[in-house]
DOZA-279450 format. One line per 2 residues: number of its first residue (from 1); their letters; for each residue y, z, x of C-alpha. Coordinates in steps of 0.5 Angstrom, whole numbers, m for minus. Each point is the difference from the previous one (the first is absolute). Example, Ala and Ser with C-alpha at 12.3 -4.5 7.8 and 13.67 -1.06 7.14 Angstrom:
<sites>
1) AS) m9/16/25 | 7/m2/2;
</sites>
This chain:
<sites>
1) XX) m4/m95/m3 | m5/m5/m4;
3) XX) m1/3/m6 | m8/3/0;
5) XX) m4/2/m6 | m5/5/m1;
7) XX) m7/0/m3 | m3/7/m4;
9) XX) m4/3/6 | 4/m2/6;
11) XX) 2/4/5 | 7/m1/3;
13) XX) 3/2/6 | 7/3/1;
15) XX) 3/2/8 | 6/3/1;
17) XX) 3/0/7 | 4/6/5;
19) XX) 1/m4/7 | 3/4/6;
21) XX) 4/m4/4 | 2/3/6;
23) XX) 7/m2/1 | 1/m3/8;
25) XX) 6/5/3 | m1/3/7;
27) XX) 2/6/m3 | m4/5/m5;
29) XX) 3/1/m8 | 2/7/1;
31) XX) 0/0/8 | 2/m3/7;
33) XX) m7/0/2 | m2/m7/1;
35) XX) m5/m4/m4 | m3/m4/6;
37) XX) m8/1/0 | m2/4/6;
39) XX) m7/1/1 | 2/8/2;
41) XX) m1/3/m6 | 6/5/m2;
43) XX) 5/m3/5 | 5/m2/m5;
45) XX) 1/6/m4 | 5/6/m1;
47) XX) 1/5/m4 | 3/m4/m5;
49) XX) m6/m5/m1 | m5/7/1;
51) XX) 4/3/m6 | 1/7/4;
53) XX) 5/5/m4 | 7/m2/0;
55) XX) m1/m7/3 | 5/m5/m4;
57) XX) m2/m7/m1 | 6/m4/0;
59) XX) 0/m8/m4 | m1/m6/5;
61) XX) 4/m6/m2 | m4/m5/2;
63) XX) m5/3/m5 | 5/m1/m5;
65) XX) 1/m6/2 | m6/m3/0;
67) XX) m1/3/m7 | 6/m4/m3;
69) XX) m3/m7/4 | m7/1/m4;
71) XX) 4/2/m7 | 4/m6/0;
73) XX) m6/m4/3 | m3/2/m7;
75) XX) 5/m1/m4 | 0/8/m1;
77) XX) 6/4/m4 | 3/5/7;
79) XX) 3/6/m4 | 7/2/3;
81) XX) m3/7/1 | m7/2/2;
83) XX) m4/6/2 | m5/3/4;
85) XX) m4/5/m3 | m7/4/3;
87) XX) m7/m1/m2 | m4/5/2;
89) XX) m7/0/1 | m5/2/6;
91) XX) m4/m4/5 | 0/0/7;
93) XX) 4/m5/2 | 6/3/m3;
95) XX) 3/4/4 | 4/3/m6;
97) XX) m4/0/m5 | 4/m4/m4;
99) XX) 4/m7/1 | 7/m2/0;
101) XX) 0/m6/m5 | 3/m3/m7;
103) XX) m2/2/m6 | 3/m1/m7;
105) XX) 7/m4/4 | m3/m4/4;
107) XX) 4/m5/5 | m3/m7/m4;
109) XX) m2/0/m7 | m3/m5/m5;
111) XX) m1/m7/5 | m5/m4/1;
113) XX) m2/m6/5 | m3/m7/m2;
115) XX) m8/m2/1 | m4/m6/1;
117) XX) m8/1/m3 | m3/m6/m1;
119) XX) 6/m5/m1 | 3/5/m5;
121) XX) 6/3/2 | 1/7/m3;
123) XX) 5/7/1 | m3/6/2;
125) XX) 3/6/m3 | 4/5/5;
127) XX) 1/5/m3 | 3/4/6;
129) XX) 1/1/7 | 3/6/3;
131) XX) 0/3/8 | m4/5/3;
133) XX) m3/3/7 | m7/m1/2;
135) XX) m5/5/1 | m4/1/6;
137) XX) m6/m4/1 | m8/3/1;
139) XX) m5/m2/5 | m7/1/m3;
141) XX) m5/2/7 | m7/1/0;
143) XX) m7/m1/m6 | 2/m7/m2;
145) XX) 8/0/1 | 1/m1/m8;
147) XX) 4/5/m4 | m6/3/m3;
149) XX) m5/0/7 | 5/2/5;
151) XX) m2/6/4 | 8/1/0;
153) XX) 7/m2/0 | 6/0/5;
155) XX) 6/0/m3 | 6/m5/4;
157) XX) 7/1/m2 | 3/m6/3;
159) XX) 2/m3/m7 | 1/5/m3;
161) XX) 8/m1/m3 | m2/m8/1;
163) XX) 5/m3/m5 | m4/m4/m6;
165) XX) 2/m4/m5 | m5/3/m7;
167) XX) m1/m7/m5 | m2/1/m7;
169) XX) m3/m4/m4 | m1/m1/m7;
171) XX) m8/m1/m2 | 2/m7/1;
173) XX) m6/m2/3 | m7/m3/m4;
175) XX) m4/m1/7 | m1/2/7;
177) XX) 2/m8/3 | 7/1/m4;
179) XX) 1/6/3 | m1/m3/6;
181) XX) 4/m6/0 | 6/5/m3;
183) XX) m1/4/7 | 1/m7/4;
185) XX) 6/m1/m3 | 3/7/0;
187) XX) m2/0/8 | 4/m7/1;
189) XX) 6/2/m4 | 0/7/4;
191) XX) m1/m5/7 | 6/m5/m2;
193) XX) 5/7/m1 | m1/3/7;
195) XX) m2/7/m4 | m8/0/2;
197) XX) m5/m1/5 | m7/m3/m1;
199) XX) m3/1/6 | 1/8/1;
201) XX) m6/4/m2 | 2/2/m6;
203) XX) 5/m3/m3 | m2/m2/m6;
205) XX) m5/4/m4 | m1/0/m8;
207) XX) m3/4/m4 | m3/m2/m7;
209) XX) m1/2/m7 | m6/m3/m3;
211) XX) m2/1/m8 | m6/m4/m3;
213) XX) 2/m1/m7 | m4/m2/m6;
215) XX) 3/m7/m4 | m1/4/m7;
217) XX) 6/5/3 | 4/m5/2;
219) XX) 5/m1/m5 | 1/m6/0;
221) XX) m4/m7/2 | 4/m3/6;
223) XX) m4/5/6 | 9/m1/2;
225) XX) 2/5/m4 | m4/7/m1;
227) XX) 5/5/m4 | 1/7/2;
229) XX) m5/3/m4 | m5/m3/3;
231) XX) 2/1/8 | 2/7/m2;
233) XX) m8/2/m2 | m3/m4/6;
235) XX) m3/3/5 | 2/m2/7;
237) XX) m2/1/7 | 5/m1/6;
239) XX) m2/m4/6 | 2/3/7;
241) XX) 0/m2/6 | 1/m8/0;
243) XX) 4/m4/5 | 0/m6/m1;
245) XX) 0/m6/m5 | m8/m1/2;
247) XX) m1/7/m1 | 3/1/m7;
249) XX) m4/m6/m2 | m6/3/2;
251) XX) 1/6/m2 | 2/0/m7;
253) XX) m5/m6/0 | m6/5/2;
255) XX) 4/6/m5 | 0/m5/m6;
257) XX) m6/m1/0 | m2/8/1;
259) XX) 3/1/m6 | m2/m6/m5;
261) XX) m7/2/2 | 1/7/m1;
263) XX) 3/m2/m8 | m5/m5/0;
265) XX) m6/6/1 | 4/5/m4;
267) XX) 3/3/4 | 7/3/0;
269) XX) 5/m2/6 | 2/7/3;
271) XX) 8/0/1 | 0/1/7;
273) XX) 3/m2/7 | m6/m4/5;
275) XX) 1/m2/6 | m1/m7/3;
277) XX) m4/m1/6 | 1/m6/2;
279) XX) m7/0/6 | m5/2/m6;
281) XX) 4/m4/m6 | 0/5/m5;
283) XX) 4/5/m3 | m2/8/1;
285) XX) 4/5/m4 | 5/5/2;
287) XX) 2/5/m5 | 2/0/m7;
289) XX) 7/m5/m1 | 6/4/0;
291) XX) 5/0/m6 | 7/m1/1;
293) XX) 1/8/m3 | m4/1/6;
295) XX) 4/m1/5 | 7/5/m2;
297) XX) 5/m6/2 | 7/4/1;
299) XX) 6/m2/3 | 1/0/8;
301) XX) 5/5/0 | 1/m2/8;
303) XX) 2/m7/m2 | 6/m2/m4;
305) XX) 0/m6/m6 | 0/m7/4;
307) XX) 6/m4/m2 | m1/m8/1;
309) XX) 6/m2/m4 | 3/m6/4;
311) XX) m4/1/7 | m6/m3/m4;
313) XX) 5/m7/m1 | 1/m1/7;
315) XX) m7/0/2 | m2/m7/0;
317) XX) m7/m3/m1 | m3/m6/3;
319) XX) m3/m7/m4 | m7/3/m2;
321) XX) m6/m4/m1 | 0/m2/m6;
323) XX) 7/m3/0 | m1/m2/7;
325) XX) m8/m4/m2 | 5/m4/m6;
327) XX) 5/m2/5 | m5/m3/5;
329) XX) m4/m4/m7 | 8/m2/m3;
331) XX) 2/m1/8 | m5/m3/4;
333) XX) m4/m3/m5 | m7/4/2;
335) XX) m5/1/m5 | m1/9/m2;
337) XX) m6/1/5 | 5/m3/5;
339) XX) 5/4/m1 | m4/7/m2;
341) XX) m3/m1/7 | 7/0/3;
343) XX) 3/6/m4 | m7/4/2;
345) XX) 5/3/5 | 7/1/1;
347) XX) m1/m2/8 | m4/m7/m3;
349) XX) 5/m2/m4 | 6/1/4;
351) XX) m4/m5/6 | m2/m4/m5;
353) XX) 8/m1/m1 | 1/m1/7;
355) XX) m5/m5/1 | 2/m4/m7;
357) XX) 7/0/2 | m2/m5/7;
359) XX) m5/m4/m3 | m3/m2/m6;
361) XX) m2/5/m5 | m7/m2/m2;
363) XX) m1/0/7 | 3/6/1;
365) XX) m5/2/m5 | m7/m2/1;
367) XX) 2/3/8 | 2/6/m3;
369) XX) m4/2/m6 | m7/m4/3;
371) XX) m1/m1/7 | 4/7/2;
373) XX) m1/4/m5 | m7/m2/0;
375) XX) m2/0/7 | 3/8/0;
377) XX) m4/3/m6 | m6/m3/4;
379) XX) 2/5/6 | 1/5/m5;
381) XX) 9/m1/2 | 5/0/m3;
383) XX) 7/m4/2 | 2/6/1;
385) XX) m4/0/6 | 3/m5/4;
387) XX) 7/1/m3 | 2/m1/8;
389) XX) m3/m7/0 | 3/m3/m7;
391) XX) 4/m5/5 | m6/m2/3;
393) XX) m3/m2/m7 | 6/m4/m2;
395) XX) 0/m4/6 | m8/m2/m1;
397) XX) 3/m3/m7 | 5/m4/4;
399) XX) m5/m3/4 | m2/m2/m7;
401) XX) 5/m3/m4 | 2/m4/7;
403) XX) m7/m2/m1 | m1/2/9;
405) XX) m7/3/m3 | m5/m1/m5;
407) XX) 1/5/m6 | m9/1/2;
409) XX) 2/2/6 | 6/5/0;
411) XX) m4/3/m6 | m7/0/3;
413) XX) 2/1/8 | 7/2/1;
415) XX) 1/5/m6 | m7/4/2;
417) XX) 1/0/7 | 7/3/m1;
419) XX) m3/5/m5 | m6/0/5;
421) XX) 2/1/7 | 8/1/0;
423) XX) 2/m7/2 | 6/m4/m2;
425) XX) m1/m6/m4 | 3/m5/6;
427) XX) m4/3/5 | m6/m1/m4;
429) XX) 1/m7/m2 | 1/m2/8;
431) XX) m7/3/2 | m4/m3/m5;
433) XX) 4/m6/0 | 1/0/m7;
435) XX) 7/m5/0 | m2/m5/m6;
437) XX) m3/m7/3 | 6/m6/0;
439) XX) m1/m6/m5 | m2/m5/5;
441) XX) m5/5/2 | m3/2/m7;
443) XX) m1/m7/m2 | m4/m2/6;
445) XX) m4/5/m2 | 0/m2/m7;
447) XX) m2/m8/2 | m5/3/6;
449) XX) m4/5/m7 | 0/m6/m4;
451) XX) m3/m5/6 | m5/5/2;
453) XX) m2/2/m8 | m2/m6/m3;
455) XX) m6/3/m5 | 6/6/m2;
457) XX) 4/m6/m1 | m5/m4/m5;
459) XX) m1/6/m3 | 7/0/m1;
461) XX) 1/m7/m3 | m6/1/m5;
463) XX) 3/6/m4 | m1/6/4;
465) XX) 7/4/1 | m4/6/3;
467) XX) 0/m6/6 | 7/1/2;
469) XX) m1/8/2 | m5/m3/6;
471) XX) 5/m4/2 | 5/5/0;
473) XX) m4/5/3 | m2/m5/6;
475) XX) 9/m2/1 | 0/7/0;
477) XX) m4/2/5 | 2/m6/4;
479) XX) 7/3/1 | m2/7/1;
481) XX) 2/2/m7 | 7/m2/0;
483) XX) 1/m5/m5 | 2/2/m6;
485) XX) m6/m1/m4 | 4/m3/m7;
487) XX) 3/m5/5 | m6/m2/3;
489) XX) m4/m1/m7 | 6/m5/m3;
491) XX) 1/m4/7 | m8/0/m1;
493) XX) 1/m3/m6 | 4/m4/2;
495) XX) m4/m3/5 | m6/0/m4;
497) XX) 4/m5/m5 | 2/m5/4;
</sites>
């Protein structure tokens, strides 16, 4: 990160992030009940994930192997030996009253993952991330539905035992819009291993610790680096309930203000957890934040250590998105916003490939990364969407590299009718007569626009270049736009000067 200085009565900010990542196996971490969302609430459960007496969870190996997949994503030091150990506190969505996690001996330790703010490259701290299950979840009825107005609350214990994936950060981060271009990233890389899935309620959900500390307690002028001191002395809150990189942006935008204009007021900042409540925009607090001593960790006494030792190096992972958007820039010679598009997701990228290695690679582009995913994101899709019809979208960009159609009509005619009424492109083409109008047949309409326009042509031949767009305009409508504008404007031309 660039180094930024601090002046005598600046406030700055200082986040750290926990995001849980719900691991994508079909079964739960400690159970064989399914991780399938079900609108039944309390279906997949049993004694296990209800934590009845004398029920025995026993480890998934998908969840373990999700775990390596992320260590070695984020370059993290997997241990040969890990534990699993009990954090104990109550809440009605958790049936035990305490949580099977990692504490001291986590499965990740010391990683990091590289970030783009503003053009400057940075790497975030990881400084662990460890298994564990998931709690239930709470359905807030009644008065205005929010966790402070709600008449009452149901308790669904579907997802409890749901393996997560818990990521710790160090307080890396001096703003919410670096925070969210992290959670960008880390979702890409979760997507590119197969361990996570963005559509699933609840897949993601972070937890945030916000301090607001003035610039004279700061033990050095670069805002980058706050010294120990000073964090440990710095009142924090911790934003729950966020899920979504949006969600955090907004959030932590709203608790940073909050806060600095507290301090600004003489105010103290309680050290406090608040909740997020994304449909009225602000936080409201919860309780007093809990301390680490709070939760009475101990080893779980039904779980024995985890060894990795030689498992973890026969778990591959694939290219990742920074290596994969070098690669296109060194490769396919496209520009970065080209290939950050085109990386955005794993399935994006691997069609691109298929369509670059049949055509030319800056067709493939500009139809993939503009026309595709341009028209997607105005029906609020995603490729994922038409996963079934890729074949058809290749074949759309054959009809124009063979120059059978116009790349105006396959972008404005062909691709939306495709995404618009489920036609296949050739059946499109045929209906609306969209095959590209003949050479002989273009120049007639050429020489016909020029006959039939002489004060366009004057206007042409006194200086003004803007005429050339009538007549193009004029061609084009003489051969039910057909032609291929940037042919029509030079033979044009052409004619013009004779």
């Amino acid at each position: 990160m660039t180094a930024q200085t601090v002046q005598q009565g600046d406030l700055v900010t200082v986040i750290g992030l926990e995001v849980h990542v719900q691991l994508e196996t079909d079964t739960k971490i400690f159970c064989g009940c399914s991780t399938e969302a079900t609108d039944e609430p309390n279906e997949n459960v049993c004694p296990i994930c209800l934590g009845l007496p004398g029920a025995l969870p026993v480890l998934n190996e998908g969840a373990v192997e999700a775990a390596v997949k992320i260590g070695k994503a984020i370059d993290a030091d997997i241990p040969e030996e890990t534990r699993f150990h009990r954090k104990n506190y109550y809440y009605p969505d958790l049936p035990k009253n305490f949580q099977i996690t990692q504490y001291d001996e986590p499965i990740c330790q010391e990683g990091g993952l590289e970030i783009s703010v503003e053009g400057d490259r940075r790497t975030v701290t990881i400084e662990r991330a460890h298994l564990e299950e998931d709690p239930g979840s709470l359905q807030h009825v009644g008065g205005g539905g929010g966790i402070d107005s709600a008449e009452y609350t149901l308790v669904d214990y579907n997802r409890a035992g749901t393996p997560l994936m818990e990521i710790v950060t160090a307080p890396d981060f001096r703003s919410p819009d670096e925070v969210r271009a992290f959670l960008s990233e880390l979702e890409e890389v979760l997507e590119y291993l197969g361990v996570f899935e963005a559509e699933r309620d609840g897949s993601l959900r972070i937890d945030a610790n916000l301090s607001i500390i003035p610039a004279e307690e700061i033990e050095s002028d670069d805002v980058t680096e706050i010294g120990p001191d000073a964090l440990a002395a710095a009142n924090r809150t911790e934003v729950k309930n966020i899920s979504s990189h949006k969600g955090a942006q907004k959030a932590l935008a709203y608790e940073e203000t909050r806060q600095k204009n507290a301090i600004q007021r003489g105010r103290a900042v309680e050290q406090e957890t608040r909740h997020w409540d994304e449909s009225r925009g602000i936080t409201v607090s919860m309780r007093s934040k809990e301390e680490e001593k709070d939760y009475r960790y101990f080893e779980e006494a039904d779980l024995p250590p985890l060894r990795v030792s030689g498992w973890k190096e026969e778990i591959a992972i694939p290219e990742l998105p920074t290596a994969r958007r070098e690669r296109f820039e060194e490769e396919y010679g496209l520009s970065d916003e080209a290939a950050s598009k085109l990386t955005s997701t794993k399935q994006v990228a691997d069609f691109y490939e298929d369509v670059a290695g049949e055509y030319d690679p800056d067709l493939a582009a500009t139809w993939v990364a503009d026309n595709l995913l341009g028209e997607l994101n105005y029906r609020d899709m995603e490729i994922t969407d038409i996963e079934g019809r890729l074949e058809e979208v290749t074949r759309l960009v054959e009809l124009v590299a063979e120059d059978e159609i116009t790349a105006k009509n396959a972008r404005e005619t062909v691709l939306r009718g495709m995404l618009d009424d489920g036609k296949e492109p050739d059946e499109i083409v045929e209906a609306e007569g969209l095959g590209k109008t003949g050479e002989d047949e273009v120049q007639q309409a050429v020489t016909e626009a020029v006959e039939e326009n002489p004060e366009a042509v004057a206007d042409y031949e006194s200086g003004d270049d803007g005429a050339i767009n009538f007549l193009v305009g004029q061609v084009m409508q003489k051969t039910g736009g057909s032609a291929d504008p940037g042919d029509v404007n030079q033979l044009l031309r052409a004619e013009l000067e004779e």
